[in-house]
C-alpha positions as CSV (number, residue, x, y, z in Angstrom):
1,X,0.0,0.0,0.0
2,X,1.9,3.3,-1.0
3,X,1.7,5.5,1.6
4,X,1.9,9.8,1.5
5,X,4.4,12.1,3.6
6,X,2.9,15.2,4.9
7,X,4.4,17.5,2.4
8,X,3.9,15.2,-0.2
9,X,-0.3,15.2,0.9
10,X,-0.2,19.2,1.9
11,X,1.1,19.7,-2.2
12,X,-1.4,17.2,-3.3
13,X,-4.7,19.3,-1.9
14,X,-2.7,22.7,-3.5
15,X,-2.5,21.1,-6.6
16,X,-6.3,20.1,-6.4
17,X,-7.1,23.1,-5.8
18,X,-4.9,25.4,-7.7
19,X,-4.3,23.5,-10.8
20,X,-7.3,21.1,-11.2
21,X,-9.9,24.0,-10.2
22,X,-11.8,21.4,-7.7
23,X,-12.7,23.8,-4.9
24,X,-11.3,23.3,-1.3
25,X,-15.1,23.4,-0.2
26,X,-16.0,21.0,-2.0
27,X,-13.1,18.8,-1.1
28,X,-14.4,19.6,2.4
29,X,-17.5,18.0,2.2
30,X,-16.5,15.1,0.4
31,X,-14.3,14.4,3.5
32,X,-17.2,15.3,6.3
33,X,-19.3,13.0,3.7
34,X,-17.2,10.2,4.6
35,X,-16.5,10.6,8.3
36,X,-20.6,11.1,8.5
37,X,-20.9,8.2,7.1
38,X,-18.7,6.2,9.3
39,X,-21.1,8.1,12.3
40,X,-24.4,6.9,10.2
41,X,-23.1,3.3,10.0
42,X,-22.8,3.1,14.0
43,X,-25.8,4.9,14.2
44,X,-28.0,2.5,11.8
45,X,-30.8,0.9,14.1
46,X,-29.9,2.3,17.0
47,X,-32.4,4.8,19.3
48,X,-31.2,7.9,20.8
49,X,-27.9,7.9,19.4
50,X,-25.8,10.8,20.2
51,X,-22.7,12.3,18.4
52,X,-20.5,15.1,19.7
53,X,-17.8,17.2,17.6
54,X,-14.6,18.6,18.7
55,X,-13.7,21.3,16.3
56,X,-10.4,23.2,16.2
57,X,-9.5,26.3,14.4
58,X,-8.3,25.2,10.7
59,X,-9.5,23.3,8.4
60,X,-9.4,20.2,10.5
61,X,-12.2,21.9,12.5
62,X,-13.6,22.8,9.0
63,X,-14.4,19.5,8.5
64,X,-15.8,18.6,11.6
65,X,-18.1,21.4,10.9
66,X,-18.9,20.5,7.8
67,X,-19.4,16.7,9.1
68,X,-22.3,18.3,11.9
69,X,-23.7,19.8,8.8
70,X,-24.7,16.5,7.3
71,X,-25.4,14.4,10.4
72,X,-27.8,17.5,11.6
73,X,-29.8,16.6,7.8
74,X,-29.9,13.1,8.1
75,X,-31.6,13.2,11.8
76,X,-28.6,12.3,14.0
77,X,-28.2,14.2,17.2
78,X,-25.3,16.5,17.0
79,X,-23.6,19.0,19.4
80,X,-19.9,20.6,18.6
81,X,-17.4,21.9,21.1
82,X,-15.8,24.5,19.7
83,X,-12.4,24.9,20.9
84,X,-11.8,28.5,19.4
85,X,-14.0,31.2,18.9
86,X,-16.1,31.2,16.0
87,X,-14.3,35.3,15.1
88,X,-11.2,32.7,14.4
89,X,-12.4,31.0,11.5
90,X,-11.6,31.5,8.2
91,X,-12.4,30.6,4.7
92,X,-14.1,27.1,4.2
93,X,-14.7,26.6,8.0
94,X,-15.9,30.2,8.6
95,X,-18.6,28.8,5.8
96,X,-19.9,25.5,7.4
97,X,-19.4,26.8,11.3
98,X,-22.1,29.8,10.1
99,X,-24.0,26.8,8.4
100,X,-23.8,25.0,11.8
101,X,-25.2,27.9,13.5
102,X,-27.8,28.3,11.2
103,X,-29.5,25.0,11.5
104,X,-29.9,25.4,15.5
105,X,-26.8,22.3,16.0
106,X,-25.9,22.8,20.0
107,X,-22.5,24.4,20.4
108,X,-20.3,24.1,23.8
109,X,-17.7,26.5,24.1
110,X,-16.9,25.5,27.8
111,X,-15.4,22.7,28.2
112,X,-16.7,22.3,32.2
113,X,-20.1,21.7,30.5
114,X,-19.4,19.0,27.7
115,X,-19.1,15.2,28.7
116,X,-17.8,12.9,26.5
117,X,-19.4,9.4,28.1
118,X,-22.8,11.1,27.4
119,X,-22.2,10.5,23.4
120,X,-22.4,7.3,21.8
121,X,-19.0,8.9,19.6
122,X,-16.7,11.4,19.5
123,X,-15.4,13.0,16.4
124,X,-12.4,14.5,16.7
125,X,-11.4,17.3,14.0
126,X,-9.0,18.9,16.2
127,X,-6.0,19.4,14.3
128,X,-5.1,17.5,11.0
129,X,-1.6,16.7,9.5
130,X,-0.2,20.4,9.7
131,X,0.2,20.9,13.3
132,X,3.4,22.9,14.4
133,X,2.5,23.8,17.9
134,X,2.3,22.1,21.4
135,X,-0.6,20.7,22.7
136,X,-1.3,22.7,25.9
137,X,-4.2,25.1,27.4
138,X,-7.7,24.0,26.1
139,X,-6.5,21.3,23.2
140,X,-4.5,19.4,25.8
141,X,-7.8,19.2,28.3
142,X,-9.6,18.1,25.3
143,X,-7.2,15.2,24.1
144,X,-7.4,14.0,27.7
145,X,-10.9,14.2,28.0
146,X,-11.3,12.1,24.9
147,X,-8.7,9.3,25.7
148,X,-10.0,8.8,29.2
149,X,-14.0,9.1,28.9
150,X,-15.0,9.0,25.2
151,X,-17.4,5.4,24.8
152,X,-15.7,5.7,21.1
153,X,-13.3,8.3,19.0
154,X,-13.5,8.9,14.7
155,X,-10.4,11.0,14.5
156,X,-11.2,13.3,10.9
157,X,-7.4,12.5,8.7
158,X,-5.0,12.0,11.6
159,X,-5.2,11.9,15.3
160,X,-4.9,15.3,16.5
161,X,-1.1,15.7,18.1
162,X,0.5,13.5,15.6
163,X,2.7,15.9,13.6
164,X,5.6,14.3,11.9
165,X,5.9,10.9,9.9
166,X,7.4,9.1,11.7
167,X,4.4,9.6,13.6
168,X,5.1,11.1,17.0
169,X,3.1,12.8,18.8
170,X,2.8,16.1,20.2
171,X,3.1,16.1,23.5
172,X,-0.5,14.7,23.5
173,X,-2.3,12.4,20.9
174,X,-6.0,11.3,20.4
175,X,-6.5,7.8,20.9
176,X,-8.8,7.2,17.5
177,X,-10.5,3.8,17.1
178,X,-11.0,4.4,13.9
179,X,-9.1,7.2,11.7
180,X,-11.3,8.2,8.8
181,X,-8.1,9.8,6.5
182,X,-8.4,11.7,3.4
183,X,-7.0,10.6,-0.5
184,X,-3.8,8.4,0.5
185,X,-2.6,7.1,4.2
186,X,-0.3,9.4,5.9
187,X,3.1,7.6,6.6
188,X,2.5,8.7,10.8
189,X,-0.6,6.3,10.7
190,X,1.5,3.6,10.0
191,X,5.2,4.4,11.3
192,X,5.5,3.7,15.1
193,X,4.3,5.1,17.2
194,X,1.4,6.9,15.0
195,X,-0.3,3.3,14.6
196,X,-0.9,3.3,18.4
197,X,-3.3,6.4,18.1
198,X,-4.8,5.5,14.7
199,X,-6.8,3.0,15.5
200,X,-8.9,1.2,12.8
201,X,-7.9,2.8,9.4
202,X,-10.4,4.2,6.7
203,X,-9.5,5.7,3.4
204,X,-12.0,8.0,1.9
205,X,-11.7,9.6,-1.3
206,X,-12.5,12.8,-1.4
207,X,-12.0,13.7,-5.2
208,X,-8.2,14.4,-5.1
209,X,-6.9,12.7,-8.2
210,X,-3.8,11.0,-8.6
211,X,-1.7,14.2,-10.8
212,X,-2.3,15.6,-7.8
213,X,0.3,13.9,-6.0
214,X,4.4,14.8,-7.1
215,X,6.7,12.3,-6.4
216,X,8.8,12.5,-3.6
217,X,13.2,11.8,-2.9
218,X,11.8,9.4,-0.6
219,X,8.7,6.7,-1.6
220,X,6.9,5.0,1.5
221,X,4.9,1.5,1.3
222,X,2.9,-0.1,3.9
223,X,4.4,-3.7,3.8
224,X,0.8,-5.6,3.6
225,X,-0.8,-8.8,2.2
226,X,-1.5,-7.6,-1.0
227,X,2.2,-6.6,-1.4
228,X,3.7,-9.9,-0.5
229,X,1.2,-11.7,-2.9
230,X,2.3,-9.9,-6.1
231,X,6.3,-11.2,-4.8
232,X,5.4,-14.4,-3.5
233,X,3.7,-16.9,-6.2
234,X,3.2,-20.8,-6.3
235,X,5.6,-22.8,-7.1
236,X,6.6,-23.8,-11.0
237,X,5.0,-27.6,-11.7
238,X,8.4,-28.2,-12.6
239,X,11.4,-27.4,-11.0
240,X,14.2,-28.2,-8.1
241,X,15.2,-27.5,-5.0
242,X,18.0,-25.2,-6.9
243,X,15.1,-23.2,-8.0
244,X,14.3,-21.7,-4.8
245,X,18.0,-20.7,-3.2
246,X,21.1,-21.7,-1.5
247,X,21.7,-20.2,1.7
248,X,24.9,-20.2,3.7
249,X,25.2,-19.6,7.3
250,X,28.0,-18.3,9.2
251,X,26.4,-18.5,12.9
252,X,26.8,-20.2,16.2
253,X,29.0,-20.9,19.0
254,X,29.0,-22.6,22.1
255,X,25.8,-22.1,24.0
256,X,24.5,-20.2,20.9
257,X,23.9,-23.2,18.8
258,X,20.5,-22.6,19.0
259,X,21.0,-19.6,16.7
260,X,21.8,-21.7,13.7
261,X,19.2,-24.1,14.2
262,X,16.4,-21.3,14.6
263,X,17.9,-19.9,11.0
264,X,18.4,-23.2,9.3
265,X,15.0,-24.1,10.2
266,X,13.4,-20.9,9.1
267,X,15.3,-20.3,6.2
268,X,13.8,-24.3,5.0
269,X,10.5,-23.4,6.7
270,X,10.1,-20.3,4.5
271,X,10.8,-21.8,0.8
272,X,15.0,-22.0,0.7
273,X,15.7,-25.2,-1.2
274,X,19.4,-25.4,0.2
275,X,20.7,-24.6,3.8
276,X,24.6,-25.0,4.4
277,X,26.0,-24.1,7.5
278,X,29.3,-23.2,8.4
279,X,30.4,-24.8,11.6
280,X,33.4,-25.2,13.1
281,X,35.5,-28.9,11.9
282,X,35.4,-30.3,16.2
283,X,32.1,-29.5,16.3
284,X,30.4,-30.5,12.6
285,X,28.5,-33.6,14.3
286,X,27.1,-31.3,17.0
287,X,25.4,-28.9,14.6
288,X,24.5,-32.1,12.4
289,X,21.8,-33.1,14.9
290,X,20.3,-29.3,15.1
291,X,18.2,-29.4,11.7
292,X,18.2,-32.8,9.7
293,X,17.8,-31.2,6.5
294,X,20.3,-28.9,6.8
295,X,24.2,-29.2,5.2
296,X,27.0,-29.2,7.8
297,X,30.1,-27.5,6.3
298,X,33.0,-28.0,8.1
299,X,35.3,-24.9,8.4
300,X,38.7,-24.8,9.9
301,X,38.8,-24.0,13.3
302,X,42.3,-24.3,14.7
303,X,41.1,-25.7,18.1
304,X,38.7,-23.1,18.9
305,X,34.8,-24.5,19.5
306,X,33.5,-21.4,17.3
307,X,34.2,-19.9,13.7
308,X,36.4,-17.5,13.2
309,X,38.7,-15.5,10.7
310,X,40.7,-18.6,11.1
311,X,38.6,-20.1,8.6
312,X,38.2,-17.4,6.4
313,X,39.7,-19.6,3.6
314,X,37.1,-22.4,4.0
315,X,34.5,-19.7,4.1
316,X,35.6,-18.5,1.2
317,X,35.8,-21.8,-0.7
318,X,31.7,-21.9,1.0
319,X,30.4,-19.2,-0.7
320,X,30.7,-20.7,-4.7
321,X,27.0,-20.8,-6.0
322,X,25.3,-19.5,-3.0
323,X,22.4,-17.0,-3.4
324,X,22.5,-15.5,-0.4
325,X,24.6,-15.3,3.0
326,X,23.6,-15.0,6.7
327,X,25.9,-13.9,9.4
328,X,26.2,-12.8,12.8
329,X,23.8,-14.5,14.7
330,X,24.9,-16.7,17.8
331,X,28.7,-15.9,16.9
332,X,31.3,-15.6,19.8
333,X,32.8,-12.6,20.3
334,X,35.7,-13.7,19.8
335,X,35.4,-14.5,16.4
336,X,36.6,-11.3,14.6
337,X,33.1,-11.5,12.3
338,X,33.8,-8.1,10.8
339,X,36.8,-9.6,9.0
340,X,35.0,-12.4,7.6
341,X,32.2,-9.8,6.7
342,X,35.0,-8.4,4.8
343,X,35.9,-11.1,3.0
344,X,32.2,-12.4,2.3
345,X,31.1,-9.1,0.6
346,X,34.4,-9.0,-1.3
347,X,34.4,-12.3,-2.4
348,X,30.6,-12.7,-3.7
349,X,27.5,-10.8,-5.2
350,X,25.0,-11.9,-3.2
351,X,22.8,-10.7,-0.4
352,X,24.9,-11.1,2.7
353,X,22.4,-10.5,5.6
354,X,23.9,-9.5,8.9
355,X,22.7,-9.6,12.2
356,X,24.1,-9.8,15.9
357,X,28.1,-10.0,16.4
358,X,28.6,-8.7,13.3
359,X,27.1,-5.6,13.7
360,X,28.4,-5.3,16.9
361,X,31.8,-5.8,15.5
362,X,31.0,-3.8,12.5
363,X,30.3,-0.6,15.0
364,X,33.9,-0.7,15.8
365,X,35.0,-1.3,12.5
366,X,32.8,1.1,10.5
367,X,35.2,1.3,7.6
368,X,34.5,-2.1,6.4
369,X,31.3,-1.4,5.8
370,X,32.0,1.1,2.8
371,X,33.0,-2.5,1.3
372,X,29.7,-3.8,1.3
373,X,27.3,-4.1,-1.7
374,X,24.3,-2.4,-2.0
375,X,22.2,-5.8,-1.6
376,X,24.0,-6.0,2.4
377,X,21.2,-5.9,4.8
378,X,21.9,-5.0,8.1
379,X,18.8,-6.2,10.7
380,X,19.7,-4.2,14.1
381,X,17.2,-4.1,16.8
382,X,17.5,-0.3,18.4
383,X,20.7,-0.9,21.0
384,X,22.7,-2.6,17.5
385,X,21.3,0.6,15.5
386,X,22.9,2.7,18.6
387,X,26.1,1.6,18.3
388,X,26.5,1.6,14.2
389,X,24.9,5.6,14.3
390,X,26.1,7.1,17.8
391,X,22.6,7.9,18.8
392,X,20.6,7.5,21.6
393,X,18.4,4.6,21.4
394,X,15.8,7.2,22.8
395,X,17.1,9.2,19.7
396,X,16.6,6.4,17.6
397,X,13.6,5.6,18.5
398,X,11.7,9.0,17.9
399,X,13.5,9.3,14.6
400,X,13.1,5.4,13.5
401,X,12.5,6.1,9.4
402,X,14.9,9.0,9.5
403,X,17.6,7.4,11.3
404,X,17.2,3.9,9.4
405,X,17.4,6.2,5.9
406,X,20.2,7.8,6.8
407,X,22.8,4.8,7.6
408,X,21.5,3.6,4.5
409,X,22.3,6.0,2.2
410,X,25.6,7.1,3.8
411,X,26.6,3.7,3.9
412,X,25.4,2.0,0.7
413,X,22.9,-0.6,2.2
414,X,19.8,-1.9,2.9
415,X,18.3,-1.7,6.7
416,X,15.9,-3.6,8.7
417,X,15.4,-1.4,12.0
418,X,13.6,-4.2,14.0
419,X,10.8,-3.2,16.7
420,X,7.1,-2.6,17.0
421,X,6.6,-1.7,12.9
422,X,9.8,-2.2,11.4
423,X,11.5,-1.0,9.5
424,X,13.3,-1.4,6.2
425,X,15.4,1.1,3.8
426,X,17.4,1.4,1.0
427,X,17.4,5.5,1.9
428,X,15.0,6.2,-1.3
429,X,12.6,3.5,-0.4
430,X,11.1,3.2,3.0
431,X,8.7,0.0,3.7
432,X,7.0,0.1,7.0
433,X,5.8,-3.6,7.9
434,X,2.3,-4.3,9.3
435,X,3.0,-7.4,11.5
436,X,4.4,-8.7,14.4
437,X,3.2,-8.5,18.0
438,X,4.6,-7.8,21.6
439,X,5.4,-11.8,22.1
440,X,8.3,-11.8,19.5
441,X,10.2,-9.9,21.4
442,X,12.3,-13.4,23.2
443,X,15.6,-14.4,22.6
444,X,16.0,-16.3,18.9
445,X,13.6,-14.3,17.1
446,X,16.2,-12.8,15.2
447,X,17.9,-15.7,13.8
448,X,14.1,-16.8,12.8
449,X,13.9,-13.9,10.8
450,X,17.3,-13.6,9.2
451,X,16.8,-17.0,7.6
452,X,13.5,-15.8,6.6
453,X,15.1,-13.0,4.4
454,X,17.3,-15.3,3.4
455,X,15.4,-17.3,1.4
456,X,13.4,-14.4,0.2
457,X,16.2,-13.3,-1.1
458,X,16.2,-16.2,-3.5
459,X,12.9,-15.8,-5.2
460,X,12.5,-11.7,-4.9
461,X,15.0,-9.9,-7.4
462,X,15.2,-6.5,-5.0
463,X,17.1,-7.2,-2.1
464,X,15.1,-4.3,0.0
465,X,11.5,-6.1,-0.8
466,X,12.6,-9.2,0.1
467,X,13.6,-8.0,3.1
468,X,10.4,-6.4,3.3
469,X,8.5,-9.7,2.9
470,X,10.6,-11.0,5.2
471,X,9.7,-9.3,7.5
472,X,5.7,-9.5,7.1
473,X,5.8,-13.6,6.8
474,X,7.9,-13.4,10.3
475,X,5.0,-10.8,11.8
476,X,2.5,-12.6,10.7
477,X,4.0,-16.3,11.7
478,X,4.2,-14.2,15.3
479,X,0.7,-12.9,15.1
480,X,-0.6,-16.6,14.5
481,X,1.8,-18.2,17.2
482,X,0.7,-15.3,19.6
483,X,-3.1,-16.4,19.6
484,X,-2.2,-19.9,19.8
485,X,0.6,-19.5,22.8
486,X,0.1,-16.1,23.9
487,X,1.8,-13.1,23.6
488,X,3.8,-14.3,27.0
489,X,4.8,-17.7,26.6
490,X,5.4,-17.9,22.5
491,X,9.2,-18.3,21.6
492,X,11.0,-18.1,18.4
493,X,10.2,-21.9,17.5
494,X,6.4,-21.2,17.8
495,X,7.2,-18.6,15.2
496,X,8.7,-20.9,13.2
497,X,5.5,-23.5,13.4
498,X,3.5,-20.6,12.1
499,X,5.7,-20.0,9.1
500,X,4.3,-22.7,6.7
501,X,0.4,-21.5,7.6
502,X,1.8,-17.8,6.3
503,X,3.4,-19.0,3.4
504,X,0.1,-21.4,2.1
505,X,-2.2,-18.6,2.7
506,X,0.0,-16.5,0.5
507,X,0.3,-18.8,-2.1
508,X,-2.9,-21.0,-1.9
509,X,-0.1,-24.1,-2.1
């Protein structure tokens, strides 16, 4: 689903307006049209149904107005708080504010005197996506009021308080339950934390047509069923398990075993037709029994019970006809992963995906990664994406998209910033993925998901949409484990059990 910046929506009603001659009133009640109609569909059989209006002072308010307008004509009771003075209206909302009034609709201008739990909804049309100021004074009792007492909240385009795209909010946000937003959705609706406060979303279109919209430096896409289906087909009647990849893994180490099987076992579960795994020569017979259908390759090892640059020749030697390369997780420490990075992304053309160790080692050997290819995908969780960038993880957190974009362009690669809606970049592309649940955050989920993208990265051409598929089959896997185990006692295996349900409902084989 392709997704709409702020700027990139704010030019799109200028240009509707200014170039294609469709009048902003006009575009004002298509929009109330379509939050009245969510208001009518509640209200459908229902006696004494009750809605009340929060109005603010742009055109946000306008359309609340505007939205009273029609629910006052179609017979459902309507009040409006006002949370400016009427003298402070201009243009389009002036218009349907004085239309309001004219029709006799109750209007509260104190906010001692309006109740929320006495309406069957809320509407709020408080502020819409070009908020610059703090929420304080009479808009910050309002957005309290709302979250704590409204029965149920129809935010009009955005929750008011959300003011950037990545989503955060203003020192206060409306809790919608459902967001009724206008021509395309806005990238904050989506990002984290914006999806908290946007509840249930609708898209109404309100006659803004698609030359409205200029193209942006940066494109962002809602990673959701209907993109993985058009990248994911079923299989070819005929064909091999050479069709579908060959995936090398350079993970594990004692008491981290577990990390290989987890990404052997996901990389298979998920469509790869051939898993190798590099494991150290004294230990081959140990990482035989993790996944039966796995290849043990042993690597030099000079004694030590991990690999290591010892083995970088045998690595090396590993990597002929491979389509794609996992390393990082489970390594020890010890194991100098950023020089066997090195040599991986000189040696081959193919998606190396890197994970744990190695991006910790990486963040203290930064230069090597000017080495790597523009397929590389780094997958840090926020503390990894601290130590590559320098930032806070507070930092990082409340600048997710910008601070994922930017290591990828200054760096030449692709990245998956893991958390609640992840994230994943090439610095002109951003894909925001839709799954996923509280419960995959437990030890091993990572590894699941790196041999997800893995073998993704053998069927899907572009290195950053497999990664972005990647990362919707492991969300959804999670989402299906969570209901069956809960979101407190799934692990990463459960996630793994889930995999093959994703991956037939995608395909329908």
């Amino acid at each position: 689903m392709e997704l709409v910046s702020i700027s990139q929506m704010q030019d799109a009603d200028k240009n509707t307006i200014e170039v294609q001659g469709i009048p902003g009133r006009a575009l004002m009640y298509n929009a109330a049209s379509s939050v009245a109609g969510e208001v009518m569909g509640m209200a459908a059989g229902k006696n004494n149904f009750s809605t009340v209006i929060f109005c603010g002072p742009g055109n946000n308010g306008g359309d609340g107005w505007a939205t009273a307008v029609i629910l006052n004509e179609n017979n459902i009771n309507v009040s409006v708080f006002s949370a400016c003075s009427i003298t402070q209206l201009k243009g389009d909302a002036l218009y349907y504010a004085q239309l309001a009034i004219d029709a006799g609709i109750t209007i509260f201008n104190d906010i001692n005197f309006i109740n929320p739990e006495n309406y069957d909804v809320a509407v709020d049309a408080l502020f819409g996506i070009g908020l610059s100021r703090s929420i304080d004074g009479i808009y910050k009792k309002i957005i309290l009021l709302l979250n704590n007492r409204a029965k149920y909240i129809i935010s009009v385009d955005v929750p008011s308080g959300l003011y950037s795209d990545e989503g955060i909010p203003y020192d206060y946000a409306v809790k919608a339950d459902i967001t009724v937003t206008f021509g395309k959705v806005k990238v904050s609706l989506v990002s984290q934390p914006g999806c908290i406060y946007s509840g249930k979303i609708v898209v109404a279109d309100i006659g803004i047509p698609n030359e409205s919209y200029s193209p942006e430096e940066q494109e962002f896409i809602a990673v959701d069923s209907a993109f993985i289906r058009e990248r994911i087909k079923p299989r070819e009647k005929i064909s091999s398990k050479g069709n579908y990849g060959r995936v090398l893994l350079v993970t594990g180490s004692p008491g981290m075993t577990g990390a290989t099987g987890l990404c052997a076992e996901s990389c298979l579960r998920s469509g790869s037709g051939l898993v190798y795994c590099a494991v150290p020569v004294s230990k081959i017979f140990e990482y035989d029994l993790l996944v039966r259908e796995a290849i043990s390759l042993p690597i030099k090892d000079g004694g030590l019970p991990y690999v290591s640059s010892i083995g970088i020749d045998d690595i090396r030697k590993a990597l002929k006809n491979k389509t794609a390369v996992v390393i990082g997780p489970g390594l020890s420490p010890e194991s100098d992963s950023h020089d066997i990075f090195s040599e991986i992304v000189d040696s081959t053309n193919v998606p190396v995906i890197t994970d744990a160790q190695t991006l910790n080692d990486l963040a203290n050997n930064l230069k090597i990664v000017k080495k790597a290819k523009p397929n590389t995908i780094f997958t840090p969780h926020p503390g990894e994406m601290s130590r590559l960038s320098g930032k806070t993880i507070e930092e990082i957190q409340g600048s997710r998209i910008k601070t994922a974009s930017e290591f990828a362009r200054e760096h030449g690669v692709i990245v998956l910033l893991k958390g609640h809606r992840t994230v994943v970049t090439d610095g002109a592309r951003v894909f925001i993925n839709t799954t996923g649940n509280p419960g995959m955050s437990t030890a091993g989920s990572g590894d699941v998901l790196c041999g997800i993208i893995a073998s993704c990265s053998a069927i899907i051409a572009d290195p950053a949409e497999a990664a972005a598929t990647a990362a919707y089959i492991h969300g959804a896997a999670g989402n299906r484990a969570s209901v069956k185990y809960g979101e407190y006692s799934m692990k990463a295996g459960d996630i793994i059990t889930e995999i093959p349900w994703v991956m037939k409902n995608i395909t329908g084989a």
